[in-house]
N, C-alpha and C positions, 0 to 999 in steps of 0.2 A: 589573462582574459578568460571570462567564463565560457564553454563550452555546451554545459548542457547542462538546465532547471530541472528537478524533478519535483513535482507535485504530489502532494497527499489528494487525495479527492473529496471525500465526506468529512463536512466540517471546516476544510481549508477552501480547497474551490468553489466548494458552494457547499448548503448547508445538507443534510442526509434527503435524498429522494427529489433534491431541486434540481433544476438547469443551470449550469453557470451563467449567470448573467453579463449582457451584451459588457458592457464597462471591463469587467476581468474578463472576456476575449479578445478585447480591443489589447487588454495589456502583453496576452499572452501572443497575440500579434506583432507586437511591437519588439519583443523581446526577438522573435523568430527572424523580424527582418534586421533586427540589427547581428544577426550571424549566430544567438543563440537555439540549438535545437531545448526543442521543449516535452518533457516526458511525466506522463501519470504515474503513479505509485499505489497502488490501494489493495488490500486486502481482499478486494471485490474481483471475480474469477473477470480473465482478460479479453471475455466478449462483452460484458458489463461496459469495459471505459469505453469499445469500440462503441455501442450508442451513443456513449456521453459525446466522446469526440467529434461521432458525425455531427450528430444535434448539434456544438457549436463552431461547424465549418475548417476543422483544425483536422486535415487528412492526413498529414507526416509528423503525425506526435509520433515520440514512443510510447508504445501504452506494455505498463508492467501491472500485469495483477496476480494474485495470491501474495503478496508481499514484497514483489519482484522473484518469484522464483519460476514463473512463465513470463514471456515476453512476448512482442511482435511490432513491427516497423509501423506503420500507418494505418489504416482502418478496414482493408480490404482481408474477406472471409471466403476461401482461407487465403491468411495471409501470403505473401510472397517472401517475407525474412521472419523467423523466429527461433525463438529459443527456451527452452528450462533448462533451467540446474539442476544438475546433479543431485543424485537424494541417493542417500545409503540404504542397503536391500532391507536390513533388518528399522529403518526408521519406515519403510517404505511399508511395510508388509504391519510393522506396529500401526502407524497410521492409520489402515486398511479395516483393522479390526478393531478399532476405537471407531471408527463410522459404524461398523453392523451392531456394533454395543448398545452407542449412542442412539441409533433407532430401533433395538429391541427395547430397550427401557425405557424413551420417552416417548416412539410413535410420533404422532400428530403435534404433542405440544411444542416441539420443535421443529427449525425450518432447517435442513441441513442444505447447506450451499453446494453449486455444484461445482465441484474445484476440481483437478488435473493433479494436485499435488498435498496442499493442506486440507486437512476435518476445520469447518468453523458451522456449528451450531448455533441458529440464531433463536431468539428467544423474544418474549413481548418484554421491552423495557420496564414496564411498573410492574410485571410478576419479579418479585424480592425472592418469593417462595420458590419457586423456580431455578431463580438465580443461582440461589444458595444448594438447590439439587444438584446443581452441573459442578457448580464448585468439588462438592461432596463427593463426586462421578470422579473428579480428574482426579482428587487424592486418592482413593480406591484405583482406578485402572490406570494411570500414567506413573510409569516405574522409570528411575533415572536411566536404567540402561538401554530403554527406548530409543534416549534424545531428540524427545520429543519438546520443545517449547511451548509453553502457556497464554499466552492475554486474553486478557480477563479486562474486557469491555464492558460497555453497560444494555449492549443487548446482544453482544456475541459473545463465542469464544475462538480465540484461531490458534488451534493446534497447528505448530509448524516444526517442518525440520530442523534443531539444535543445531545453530549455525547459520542456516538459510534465512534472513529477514532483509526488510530495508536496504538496513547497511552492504550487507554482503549482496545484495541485488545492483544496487550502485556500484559496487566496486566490480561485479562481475560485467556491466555495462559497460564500464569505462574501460575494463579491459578486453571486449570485443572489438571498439573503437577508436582504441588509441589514445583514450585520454586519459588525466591522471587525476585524481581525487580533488585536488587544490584546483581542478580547471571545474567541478561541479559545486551546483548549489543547489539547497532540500528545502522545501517548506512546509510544514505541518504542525498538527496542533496535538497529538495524541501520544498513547505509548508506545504505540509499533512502530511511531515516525522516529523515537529517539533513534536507534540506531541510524538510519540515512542521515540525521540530523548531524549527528556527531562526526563521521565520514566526510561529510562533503568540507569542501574546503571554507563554501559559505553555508550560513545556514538562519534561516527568520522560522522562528516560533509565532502561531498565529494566535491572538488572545489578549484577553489583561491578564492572564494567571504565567507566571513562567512554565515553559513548554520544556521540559528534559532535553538535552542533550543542545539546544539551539544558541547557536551565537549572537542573535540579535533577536528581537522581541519586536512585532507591528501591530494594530489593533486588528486588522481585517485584510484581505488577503490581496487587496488594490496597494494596499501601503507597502505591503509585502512586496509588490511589482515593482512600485514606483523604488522602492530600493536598491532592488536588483537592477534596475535601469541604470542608475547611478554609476553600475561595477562593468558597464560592457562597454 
């Protein structure tokens, strides 16, 4: 029996900068009362989902953001249960000095996020020219012995701790909790999702395009539900 959903946010639960809509709360409702705990996953730093979650009445999510490498039990600031991952001193301190880089050399044209753990550099999607600077940026200052990790979005970028993503956030969840990978299920549509995706024991890719790492494919993220309904 499944234990606990995690959610990608932008793109899966609703689309970038929307509201989840009432229909997929109603789902993630339904999932909660049938003995599923239900948890975000996003890239986006883990005050971020706390608006999301209030705005759609769901106060005992878990919300994981920067990747899952911060956490926190339900929506209350500050929280009453949380947690980060561990990060190595030397990715810790590389990290540190790729953000003062990053805003000596591009200033304003970037938006850098305010995160607790990962650099993600956000950018205007249709500057290509841009794009291709930051690209340019990470082969020059991101050296393997950082262990630093790359993606490469289409209007971010999330430098994260080599080892710390998705995946290893779910697993380090389930092992706060007691539960075992085969009792979780991941739903997402992107590159940071594969790892979570591949991890859990269930896992729907959200799209017409196949989603990496995802053991089943839905068109939109209601279908996705009504799936997982199916498994509880």
């Amino acid at each position: 029996m499944l234990k606990v959903v995690v959610f990608d946010l932008d793109g899966t639960l609703c689309p970038v900068g929307k509201a989840i809509t009432p229909e997929t709360i109603a789902g993630l409702r339904a999932l909660r009362e049938a003995g599923v705990r239900v948890a975000f996953s996003s890239g986006k730093p883990v005050y971020y989902l706390c608006g999301t979650a209030r705005q759609a009445g769901l106060p005992d999510v878990i919300l994981m953001g920067e990747n899952g490498a911060d956490a926190q039990f339900g929506v209350d600031l500050p929280p009453k249960v949380w947690y980060r991952m561990p990060v190595a001193e030397h990715t810790r301190a590389a990290l540190a000095a790729l953000k003062e880089q990053l805003a000596a050399e591009f200033g304003r044209r970037i938006w850098l996020q305010p995160t607790q753990i990962e650099v993600t550099p956000f950018f205007p999607p249709e500057d290509e020219g841009l794009h291709n600077e930051l690209r340019d940026f990470m082969a020059r200052h991101v050296k393997a012995e950082m262990d630093v990790t790359i993606y490469d979005q289409r209007d971010c970028f999330d430098l994260c701790p080599t080892g710390l993503d998705k995946g290893s956030g779910l697993a380090y969840l389930c092992e706060q909790m007691g539960w075992t990978l085969a009792e979780a299920a991941a739903v997402g549509d992107g590159v940071n999702d594969e790892p979570m995706l591949r991890a859990a024991g269930v896992s729907v890719g959200i799209g017409a395009v196949p989603v990496a790492g995802a053991k089943a494919m839905a068109r939109d993220i209601n279908e996705a539900i009504a799936l997982l309904l199916k498994q509880v």
